[in-house]
C-alpha positions as a LaTeX table, in Angstrom:
\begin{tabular}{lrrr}
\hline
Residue & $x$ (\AA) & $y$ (\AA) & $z$ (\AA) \\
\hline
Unk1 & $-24.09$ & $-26.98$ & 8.90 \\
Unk2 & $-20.72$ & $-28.27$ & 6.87 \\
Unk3 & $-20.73$ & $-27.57$ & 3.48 \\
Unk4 & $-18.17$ & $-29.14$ & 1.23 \\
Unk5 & $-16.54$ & $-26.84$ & $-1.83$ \\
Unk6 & $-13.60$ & $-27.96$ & $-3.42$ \\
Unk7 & $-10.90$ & $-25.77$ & $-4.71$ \\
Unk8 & $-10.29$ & $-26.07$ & $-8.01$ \\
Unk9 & $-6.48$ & $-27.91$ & $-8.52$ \\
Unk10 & $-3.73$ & $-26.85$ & $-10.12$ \\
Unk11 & $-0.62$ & $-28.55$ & $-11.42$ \\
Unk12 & 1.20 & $-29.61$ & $-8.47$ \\
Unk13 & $-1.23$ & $-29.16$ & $-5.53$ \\
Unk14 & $-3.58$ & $-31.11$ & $-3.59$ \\
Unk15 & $-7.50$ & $-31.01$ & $-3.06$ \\
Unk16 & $-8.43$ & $-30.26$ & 0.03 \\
Unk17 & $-12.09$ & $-29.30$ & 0.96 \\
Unk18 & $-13.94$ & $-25.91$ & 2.62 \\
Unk19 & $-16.00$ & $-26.04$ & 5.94 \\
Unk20 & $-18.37$ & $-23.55$ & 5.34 \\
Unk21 & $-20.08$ & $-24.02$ & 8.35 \\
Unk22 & $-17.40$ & $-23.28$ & 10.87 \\
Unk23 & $-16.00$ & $-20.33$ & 9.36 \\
Unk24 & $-12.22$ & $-21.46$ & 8.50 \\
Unk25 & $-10.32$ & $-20.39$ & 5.48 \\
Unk26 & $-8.82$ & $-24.02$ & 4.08 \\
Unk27 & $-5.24$ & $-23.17$ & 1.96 \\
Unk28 & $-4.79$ & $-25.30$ & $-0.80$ \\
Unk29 & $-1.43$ & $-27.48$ & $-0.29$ \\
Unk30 & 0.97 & $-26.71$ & $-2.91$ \\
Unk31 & 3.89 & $-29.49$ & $-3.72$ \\
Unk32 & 6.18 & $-26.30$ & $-4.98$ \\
Unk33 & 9.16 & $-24.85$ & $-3.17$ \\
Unk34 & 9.65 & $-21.61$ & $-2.05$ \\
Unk35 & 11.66 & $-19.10$ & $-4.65$ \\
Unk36 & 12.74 & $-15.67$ & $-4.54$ \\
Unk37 & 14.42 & $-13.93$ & $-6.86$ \\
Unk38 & 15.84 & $-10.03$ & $-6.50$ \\
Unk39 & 13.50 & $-8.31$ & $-8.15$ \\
Unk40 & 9.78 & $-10.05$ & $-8.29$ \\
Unk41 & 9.65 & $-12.48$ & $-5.50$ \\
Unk42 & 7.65 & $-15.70$ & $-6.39$ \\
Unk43 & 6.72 & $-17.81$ & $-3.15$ \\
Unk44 & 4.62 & $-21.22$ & $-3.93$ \\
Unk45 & 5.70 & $-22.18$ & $-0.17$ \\
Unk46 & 2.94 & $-24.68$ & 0.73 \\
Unk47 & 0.20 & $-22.89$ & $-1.66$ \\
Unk48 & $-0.77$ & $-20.76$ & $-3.77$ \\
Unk49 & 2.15 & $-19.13$ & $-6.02$ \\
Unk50 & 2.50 & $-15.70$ & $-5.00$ \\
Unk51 & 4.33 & $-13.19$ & $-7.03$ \\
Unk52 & 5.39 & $-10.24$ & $-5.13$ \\
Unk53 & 6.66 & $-6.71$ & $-6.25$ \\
Unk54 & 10.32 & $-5.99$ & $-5.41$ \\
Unk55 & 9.74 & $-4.04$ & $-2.19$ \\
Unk56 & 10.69 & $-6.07$ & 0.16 \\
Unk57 & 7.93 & $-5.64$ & 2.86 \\
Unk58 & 5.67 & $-8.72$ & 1.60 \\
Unk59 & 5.54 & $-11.90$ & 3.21 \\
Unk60 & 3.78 & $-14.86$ & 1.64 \\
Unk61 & 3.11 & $-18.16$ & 2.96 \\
Unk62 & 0.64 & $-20.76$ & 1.14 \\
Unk63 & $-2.49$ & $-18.54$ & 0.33 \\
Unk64 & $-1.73$ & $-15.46$ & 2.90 \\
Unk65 & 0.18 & $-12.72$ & 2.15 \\
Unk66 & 0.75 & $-9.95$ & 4.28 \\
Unk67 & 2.87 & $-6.62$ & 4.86 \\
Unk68 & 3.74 & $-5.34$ & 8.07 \\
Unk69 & 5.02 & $-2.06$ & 7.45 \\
Unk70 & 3.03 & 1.06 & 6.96 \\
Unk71 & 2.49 & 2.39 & 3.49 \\
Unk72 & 3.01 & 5.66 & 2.52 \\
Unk73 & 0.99 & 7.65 & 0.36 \\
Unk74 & 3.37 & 7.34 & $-2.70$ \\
Unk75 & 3.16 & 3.87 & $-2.51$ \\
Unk76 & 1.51 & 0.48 & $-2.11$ \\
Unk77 & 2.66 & $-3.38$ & $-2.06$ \\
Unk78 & 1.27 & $-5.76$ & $-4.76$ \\
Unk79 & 1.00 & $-9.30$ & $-5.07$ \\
Unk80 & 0.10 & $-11.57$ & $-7.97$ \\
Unk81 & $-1.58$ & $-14.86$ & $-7.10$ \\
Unk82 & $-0.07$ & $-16.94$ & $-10.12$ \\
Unk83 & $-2.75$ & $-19.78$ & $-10.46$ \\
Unk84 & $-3.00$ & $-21.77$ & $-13.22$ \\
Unk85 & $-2.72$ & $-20.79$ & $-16.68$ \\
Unk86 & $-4.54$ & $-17.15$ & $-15.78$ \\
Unk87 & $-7.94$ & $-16.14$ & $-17.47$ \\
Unk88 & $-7.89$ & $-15.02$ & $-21.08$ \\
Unk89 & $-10.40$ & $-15.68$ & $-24.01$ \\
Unk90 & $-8.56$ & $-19.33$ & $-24.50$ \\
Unk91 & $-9.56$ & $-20.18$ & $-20.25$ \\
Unk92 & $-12.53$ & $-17.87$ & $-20.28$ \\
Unk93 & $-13.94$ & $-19.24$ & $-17.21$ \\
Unk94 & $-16.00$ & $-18.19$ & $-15.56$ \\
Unk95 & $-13.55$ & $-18.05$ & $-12.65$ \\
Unk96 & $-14.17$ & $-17.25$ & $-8.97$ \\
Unk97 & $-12.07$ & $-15.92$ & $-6.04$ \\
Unk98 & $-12.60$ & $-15.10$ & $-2.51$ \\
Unk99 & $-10.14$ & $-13.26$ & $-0.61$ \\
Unk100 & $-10.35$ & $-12.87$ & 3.05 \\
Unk101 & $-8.82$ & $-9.32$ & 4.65 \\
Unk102 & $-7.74$ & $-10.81$ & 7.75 \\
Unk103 & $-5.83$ & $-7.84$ & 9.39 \\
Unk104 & $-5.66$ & $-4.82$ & 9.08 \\
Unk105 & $-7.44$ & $-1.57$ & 5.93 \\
Unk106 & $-6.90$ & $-0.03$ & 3.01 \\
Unk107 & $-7.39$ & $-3.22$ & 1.06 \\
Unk108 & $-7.62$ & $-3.50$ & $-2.74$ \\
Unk109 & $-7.76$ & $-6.41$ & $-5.27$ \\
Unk110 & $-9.20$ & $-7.18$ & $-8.46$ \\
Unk111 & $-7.24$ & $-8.67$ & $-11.89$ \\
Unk112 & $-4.30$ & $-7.69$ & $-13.87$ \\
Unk113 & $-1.58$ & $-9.46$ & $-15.82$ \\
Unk114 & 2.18 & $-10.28$ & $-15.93$ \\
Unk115 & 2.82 & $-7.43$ & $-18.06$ \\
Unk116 & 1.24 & $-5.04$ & $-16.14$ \\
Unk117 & 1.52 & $-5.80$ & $-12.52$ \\
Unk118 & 5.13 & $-4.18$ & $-10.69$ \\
Unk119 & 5.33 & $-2.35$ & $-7.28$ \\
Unk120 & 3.80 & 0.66 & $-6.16$ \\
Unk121 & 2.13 & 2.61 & $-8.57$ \\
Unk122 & 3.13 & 0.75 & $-11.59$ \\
Unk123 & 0.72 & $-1.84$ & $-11.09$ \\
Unk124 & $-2.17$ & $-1.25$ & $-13.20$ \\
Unk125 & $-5.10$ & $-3.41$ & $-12.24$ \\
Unk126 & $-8.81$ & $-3.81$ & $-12.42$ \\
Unk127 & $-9.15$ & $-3.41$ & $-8.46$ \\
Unk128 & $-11.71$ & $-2.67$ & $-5.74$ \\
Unk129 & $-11.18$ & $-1.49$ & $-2.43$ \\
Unk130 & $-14.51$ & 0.02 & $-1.64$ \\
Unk131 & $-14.35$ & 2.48 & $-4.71$ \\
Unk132 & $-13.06$ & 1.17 & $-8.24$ \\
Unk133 & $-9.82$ & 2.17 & $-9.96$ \\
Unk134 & $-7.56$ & 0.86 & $-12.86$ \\
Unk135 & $-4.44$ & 0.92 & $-10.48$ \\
Unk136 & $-3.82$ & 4.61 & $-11.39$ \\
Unk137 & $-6.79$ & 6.62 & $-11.10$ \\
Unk138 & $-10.53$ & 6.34 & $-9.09$ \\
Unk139 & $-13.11$ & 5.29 & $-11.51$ \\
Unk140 & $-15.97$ & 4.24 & $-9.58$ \\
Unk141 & $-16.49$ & 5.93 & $-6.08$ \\
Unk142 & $-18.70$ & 4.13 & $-3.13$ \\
Unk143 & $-19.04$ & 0.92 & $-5.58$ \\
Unk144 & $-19.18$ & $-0.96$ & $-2.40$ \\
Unk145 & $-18.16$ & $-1.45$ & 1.43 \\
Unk146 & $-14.24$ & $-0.75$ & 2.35 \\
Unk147 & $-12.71$ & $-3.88$ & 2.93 \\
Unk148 & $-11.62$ & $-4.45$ & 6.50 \\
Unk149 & $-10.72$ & $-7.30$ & 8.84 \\
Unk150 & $-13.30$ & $-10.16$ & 8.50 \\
Unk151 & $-14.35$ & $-8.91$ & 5.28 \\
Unk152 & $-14.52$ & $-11.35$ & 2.24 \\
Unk153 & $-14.32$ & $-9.92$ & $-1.55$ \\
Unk154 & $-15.62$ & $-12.52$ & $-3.81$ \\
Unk155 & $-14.64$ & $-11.68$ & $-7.73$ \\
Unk156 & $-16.54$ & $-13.68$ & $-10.56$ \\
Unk157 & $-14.59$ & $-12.69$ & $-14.09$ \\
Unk158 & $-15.40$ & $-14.32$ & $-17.65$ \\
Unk159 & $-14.19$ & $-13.94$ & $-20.88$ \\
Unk160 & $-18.06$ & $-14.08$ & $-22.82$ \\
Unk161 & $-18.25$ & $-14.93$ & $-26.46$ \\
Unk162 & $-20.25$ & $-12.06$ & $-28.35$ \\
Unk163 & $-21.68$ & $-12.68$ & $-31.57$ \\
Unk164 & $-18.77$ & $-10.62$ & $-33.97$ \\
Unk165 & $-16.16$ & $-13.38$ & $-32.96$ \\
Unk166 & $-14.46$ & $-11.58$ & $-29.97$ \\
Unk167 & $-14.89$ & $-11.50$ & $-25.79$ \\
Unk168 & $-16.53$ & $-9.18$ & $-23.42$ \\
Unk169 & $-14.64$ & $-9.88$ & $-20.31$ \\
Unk170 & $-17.44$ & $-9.26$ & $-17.20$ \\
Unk171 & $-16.11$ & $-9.07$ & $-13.65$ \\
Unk172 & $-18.62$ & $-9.29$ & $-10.52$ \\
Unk173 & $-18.44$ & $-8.32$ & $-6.97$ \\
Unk174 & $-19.70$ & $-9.15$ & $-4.02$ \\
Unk175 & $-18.75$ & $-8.34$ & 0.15 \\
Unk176 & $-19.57$ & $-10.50$ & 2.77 \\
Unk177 & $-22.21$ & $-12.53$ & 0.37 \\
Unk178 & $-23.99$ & $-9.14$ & $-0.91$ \\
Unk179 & $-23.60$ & $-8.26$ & $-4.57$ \\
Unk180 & $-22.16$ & $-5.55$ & $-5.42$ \\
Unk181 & $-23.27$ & $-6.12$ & $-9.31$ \\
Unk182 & $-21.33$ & $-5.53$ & $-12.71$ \\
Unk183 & $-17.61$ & $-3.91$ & $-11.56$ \\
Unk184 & $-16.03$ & $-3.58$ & $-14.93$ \\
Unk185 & $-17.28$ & $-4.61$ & $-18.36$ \\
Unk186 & $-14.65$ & $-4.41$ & $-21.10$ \\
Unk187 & $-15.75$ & $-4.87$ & $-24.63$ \\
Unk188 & $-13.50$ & $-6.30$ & $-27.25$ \\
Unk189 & $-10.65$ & $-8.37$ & $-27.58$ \\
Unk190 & $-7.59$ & $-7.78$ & $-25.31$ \\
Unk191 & $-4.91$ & $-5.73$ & $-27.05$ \\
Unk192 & $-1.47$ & $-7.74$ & $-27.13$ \\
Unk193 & $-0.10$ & $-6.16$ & $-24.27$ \\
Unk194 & $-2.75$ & $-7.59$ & $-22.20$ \\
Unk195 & $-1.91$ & $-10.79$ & $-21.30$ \\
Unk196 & $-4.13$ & $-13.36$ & $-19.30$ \\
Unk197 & $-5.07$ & $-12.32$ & $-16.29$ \\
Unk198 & $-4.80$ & $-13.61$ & $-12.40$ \\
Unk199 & $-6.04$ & $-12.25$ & $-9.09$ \\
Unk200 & $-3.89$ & $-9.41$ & $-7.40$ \\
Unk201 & $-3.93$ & $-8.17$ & $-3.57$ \\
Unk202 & $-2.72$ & $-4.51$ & $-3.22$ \\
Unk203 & $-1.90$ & $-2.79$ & 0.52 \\
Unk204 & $-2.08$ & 0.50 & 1.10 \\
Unk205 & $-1.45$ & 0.67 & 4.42 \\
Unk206 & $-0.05$ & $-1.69$ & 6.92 \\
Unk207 & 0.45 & $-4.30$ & 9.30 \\
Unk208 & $-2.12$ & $-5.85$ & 6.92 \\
Unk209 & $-2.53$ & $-9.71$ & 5.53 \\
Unk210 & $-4.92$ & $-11.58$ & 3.14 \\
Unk211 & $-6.08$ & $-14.88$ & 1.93 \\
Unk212 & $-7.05$ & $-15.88$ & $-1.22$ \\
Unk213 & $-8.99$ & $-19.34$ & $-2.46$ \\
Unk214 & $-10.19$ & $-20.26$ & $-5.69$ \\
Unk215 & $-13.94$ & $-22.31$ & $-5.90$ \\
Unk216 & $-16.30$ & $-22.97$ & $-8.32$ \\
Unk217 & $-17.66$ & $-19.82$ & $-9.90$ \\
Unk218 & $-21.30$ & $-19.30$ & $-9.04$ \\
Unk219 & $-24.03$ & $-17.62$ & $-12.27$ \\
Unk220 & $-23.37$ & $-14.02$ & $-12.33$ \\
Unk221 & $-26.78$ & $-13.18$ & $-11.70$ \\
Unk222 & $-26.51$ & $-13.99$ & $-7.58$ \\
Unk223 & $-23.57$ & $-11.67$ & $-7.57$ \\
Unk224 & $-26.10$ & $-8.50$ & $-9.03$ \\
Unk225 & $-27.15$ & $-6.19$ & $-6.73$ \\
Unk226 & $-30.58$ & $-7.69$ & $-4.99$ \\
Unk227 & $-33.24$ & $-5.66$ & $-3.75$ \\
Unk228 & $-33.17$ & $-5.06$ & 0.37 \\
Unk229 & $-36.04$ & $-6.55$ & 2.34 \\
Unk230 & $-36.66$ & $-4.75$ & 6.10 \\
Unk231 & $-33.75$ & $-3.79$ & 7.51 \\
Unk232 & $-32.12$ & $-4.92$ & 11.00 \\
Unk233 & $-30.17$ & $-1.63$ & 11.43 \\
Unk234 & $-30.23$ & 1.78 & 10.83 \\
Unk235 & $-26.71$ & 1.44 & 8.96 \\
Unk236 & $-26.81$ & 1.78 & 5.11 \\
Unk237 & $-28.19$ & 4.21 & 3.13 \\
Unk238 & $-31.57$ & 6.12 & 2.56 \\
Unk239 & $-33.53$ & 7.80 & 0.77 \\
Unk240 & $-35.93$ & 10.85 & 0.97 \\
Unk241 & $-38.38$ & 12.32 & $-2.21$ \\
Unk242 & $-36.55$ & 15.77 & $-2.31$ \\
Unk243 & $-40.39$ & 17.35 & $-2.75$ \\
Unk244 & $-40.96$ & 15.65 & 1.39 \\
Unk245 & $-37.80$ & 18.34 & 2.46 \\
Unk246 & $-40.29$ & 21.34 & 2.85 \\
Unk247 & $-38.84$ & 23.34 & 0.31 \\
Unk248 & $-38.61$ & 23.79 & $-3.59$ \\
Unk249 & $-36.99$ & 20.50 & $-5.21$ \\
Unk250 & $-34.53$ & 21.30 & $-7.96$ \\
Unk251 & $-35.47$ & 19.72 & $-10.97$ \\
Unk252 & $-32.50$ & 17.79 & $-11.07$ \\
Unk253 & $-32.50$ & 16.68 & $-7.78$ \\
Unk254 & $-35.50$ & 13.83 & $-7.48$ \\
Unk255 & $-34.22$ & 12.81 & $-4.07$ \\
Unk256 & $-31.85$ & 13.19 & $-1.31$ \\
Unk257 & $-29.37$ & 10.19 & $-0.37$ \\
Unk258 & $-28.30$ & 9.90 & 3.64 \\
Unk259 & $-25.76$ & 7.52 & 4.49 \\
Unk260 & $-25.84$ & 6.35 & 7.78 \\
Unk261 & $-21.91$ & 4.68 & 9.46 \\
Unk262 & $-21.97$ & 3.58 & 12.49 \\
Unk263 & $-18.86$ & 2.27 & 12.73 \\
Unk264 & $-17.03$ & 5.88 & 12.09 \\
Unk265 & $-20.36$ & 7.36 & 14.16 \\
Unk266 & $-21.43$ & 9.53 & 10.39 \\
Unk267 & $-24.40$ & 10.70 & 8.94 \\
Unk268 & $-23.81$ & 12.43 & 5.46 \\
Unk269 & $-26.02$ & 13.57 & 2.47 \\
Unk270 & $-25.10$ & 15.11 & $-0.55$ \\
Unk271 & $-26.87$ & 18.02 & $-2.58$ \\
Unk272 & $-24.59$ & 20.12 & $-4.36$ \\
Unk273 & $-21.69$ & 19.68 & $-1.37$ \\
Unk274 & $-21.52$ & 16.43 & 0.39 \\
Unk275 & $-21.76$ & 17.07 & 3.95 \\
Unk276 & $-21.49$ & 15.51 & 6.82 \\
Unk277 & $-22.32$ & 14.83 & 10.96 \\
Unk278 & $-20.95$ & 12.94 & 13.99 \\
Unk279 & $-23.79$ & 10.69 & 15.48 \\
Unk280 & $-23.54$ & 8.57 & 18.66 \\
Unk281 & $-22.89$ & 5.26 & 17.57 \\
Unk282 & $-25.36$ & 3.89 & 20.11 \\
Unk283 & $-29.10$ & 5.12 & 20.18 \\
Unk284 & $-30.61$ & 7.46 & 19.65 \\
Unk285 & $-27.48$ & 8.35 & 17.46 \\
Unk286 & $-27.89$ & 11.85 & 18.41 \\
Unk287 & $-25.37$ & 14.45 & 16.74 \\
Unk288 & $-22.65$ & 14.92 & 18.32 \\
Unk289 & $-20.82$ & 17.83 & 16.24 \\
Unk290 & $-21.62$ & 19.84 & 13.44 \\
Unk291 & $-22.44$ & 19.79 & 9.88 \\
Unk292 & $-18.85$ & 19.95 & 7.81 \\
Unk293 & $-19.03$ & 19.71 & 4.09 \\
Unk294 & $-17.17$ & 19.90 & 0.45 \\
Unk295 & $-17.25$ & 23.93 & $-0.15$ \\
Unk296 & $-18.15$ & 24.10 & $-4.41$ \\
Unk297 & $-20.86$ & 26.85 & $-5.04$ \\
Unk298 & $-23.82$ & 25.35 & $-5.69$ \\
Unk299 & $-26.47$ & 26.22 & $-8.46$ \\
Unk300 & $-29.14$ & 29.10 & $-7.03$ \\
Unk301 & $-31.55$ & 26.40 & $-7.91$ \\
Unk302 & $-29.54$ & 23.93 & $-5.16$ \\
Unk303 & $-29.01$ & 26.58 & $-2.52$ \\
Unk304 & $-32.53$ & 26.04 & $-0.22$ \\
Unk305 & $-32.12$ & 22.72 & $-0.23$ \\
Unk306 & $-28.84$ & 22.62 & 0.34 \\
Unk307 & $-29.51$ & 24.41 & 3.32 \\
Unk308 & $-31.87$ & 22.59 & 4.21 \\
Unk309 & $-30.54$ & 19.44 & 4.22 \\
Unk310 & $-27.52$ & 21.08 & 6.68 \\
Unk311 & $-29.86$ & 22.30 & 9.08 \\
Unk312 & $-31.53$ & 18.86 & 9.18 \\
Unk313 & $-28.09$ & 16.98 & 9.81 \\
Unk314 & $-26.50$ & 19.84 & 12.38 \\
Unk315 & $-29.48$ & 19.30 & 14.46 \\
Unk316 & $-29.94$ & 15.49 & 14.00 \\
Unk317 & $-32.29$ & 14.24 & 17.80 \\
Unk318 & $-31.91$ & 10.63 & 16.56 \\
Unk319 & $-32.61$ & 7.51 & 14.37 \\
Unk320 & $-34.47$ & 5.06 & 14.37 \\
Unk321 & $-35.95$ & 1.91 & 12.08 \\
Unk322 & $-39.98$ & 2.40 & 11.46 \\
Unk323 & $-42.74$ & $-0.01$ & 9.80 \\
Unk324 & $-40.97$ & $-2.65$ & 10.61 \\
Unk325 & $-37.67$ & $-1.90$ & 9.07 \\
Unk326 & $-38.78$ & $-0.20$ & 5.88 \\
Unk327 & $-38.54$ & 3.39 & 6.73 \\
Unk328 & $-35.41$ & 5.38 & 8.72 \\
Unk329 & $-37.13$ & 7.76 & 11.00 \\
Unk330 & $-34.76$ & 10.63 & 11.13 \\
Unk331 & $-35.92$ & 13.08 & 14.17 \\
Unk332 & $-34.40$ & 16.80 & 14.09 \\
Unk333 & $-35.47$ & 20.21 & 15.43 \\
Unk334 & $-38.24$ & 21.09 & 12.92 \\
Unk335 & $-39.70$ & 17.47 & 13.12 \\
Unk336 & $-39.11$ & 14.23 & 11.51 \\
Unk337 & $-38.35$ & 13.11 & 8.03 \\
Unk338 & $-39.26$ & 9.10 & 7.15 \\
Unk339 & $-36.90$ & 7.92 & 4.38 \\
Unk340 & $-37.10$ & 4.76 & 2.24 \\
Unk341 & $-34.77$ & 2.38 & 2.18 \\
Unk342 & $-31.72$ & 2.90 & $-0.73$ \\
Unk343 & $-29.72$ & 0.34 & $-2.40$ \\
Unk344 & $-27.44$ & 2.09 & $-5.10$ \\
Unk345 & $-26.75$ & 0.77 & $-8.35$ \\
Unk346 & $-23.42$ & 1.83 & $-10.59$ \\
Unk347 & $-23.09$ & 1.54 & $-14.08$ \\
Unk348 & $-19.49$ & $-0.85$ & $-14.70$ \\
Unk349 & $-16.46$ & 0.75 & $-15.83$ \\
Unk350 & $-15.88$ & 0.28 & $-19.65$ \\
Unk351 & $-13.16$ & $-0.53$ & $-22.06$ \\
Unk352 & $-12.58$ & 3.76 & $-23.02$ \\
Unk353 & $-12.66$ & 4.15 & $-19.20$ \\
Unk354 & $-9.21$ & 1.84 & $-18.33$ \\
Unk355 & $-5.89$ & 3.92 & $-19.61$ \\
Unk356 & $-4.00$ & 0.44 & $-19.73$ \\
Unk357 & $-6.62$ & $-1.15$ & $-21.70$ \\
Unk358 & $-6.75$ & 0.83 & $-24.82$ \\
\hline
\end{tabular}
């Protein structure tokens, strides 16, 4: 099936269409030249303008950029896609984006501005790359999937007139067509310093490369977190009443959430600790190793079940999808636990929450 979606056009570039249907990533054609300059290096070579910070390691041609030297843990390499006249309460959308990680991990974007964007750490930015940060500090963890190769990040943001006069500006997520819900919600007018704001693709590790397109911004609500039917894998994660564990639930403790990778062969829960297993990646996804976990004390009232919980995961016989999808029947050595299936839901980082934002 071919499905036609136009990219939306920008002075000095040409429409060209989107086939859906057989998977390609269409650039937009761009009529600018390529400039660089010795500090921030903007490329609008065939597409998109690219602004790049002044290290030297980013390539950008049309709507790809890309790095191909390893980053190092002091560091990243930022890119501003330059689109337009950016999105502020005077071109309050909504906008969309999609960016498509086509090699390599450690993948972040989101929205900043001019003013704020520079290399390495300096860039402050509304970003996701599996967890949310304001470019200098984790806000959000295990918002959402890491972003790897094949991956595609769509970001909905609007500027929303509230009823004292000012803008809320609301940004959305979703991976690979799932939302991912509410990312950041920022109350308020922009301060001055915060100038409008455009798309920006941060590596933190290398060879790596994205895409970025621009299309027409779908309603906010397909972009919430939905509600899982029966699952097709045991993959994801899951949930167990902490009262079904066989010993005395702390009060604050209503259940127990296991996360199930099998692309890094994991199974993990957290208590107190967060700990964690090797499973075969192919059934019966058997342990493989044992339990390691975070080492905080935790509360008497979390210490059986804590235990617990390890002594489920070290001895871990295998997993496997029950009523049709609906349950995760986790075998072990005292028996078998049947846990529901989880879809988490995080509350948006706010205005107070975003140092750059104040």
């Amino acid at each position: 099936a071919r499905s036609d979606r136009r990219h939306v056009r920008s002075p000095g570039t040409m429409r060209t269409r989107l086939s859906i249907g057989s998977g390609r990533f269409i650039a937009v054609v761009s009529l600018a030249t390529y400039a660089r300059t010795h500090s921030l290096a903007s490329t609008t070579n065939r597409g998109m303008p690219f602004l790049l910070d002044d290290s030297g390691a980013l390539e950008a041609s049309g709507d790809t950029v890309s790095v191909a030297q390893k980053a190092t843990q002091s560091t990243k390499f930022n890119a501003l896609w330059q689109q337009g006249d950016g999105i502020s309460p005077t071109n309050p959308g909504p906008h969309y984006f999609e960016v498509k990680i086509l090699e390599g991990e450690g993948t972040w974007a989101g929205f900043t501005d001019q003013a704020h964007f520079g290399s390495g750490w300096k860039c402050k930015s509304l970003s996701y790359g599996g967890n949310l940060s304001d470019g200098g500090g984790l806000k959000r963890g295990h918002f959402g999937p890491n972003l790897k190769p094949g991956s595609t990040l769509g970001m909905r943001a609007e500027y929303v007139a509230v009823g004292d006069g000012t803008h809320r500006l609301d940004v959305h997520l979703s991976v690979d067509g799932q939302g991912l819900g509410k990312a950041f919600e920022i109350q308020g007018d922009a301060p001055a310093e915060v100038g409008p704001l455009y798309p920006v693709i941060s590596f933190s590790t290398g060879p790596a490369r994205a895409a970025i397109a621009t299309f027409q911004a779908p309603p906010a609500a397909s972009l919430d977190v939905a509600d899982q039917g029966p699952r097709t894998s045991v993959a994801g994660q899951w949930a167990v009443p902490s009262a079904d564990l066989g010993v005395a639930a702390p009060p604050d403790l209503p259940q127990v959430i296991f996360s199930v990778d099998l692309e890094r062969g994991a199974l993990g829960a957290k208590v107190a600790n967060m700990m964690s297993t090797g499973i075969s990646q192919t059934p019966p996804h058997a342990a493989t190793g044992g339990v390691r976990a975070t080492m905080m004390m935790p509360p008497p009232a979390f210490q059986e079940m804590e235990k617990r919980v390890g002594d489920i995961l070290g001895s871990v016989s295998g997993l496997e999808l029950a009523e049709g999808g609906a349950t995760l029947a986790l075998k072990h050595a005292g028996g078998e636990v049947r846990l529901q299936a989880y879809q988490e839901r995080h509350a948006p980082v706010m205005r107070g929450e975003i140092g750059w934002w104040k």
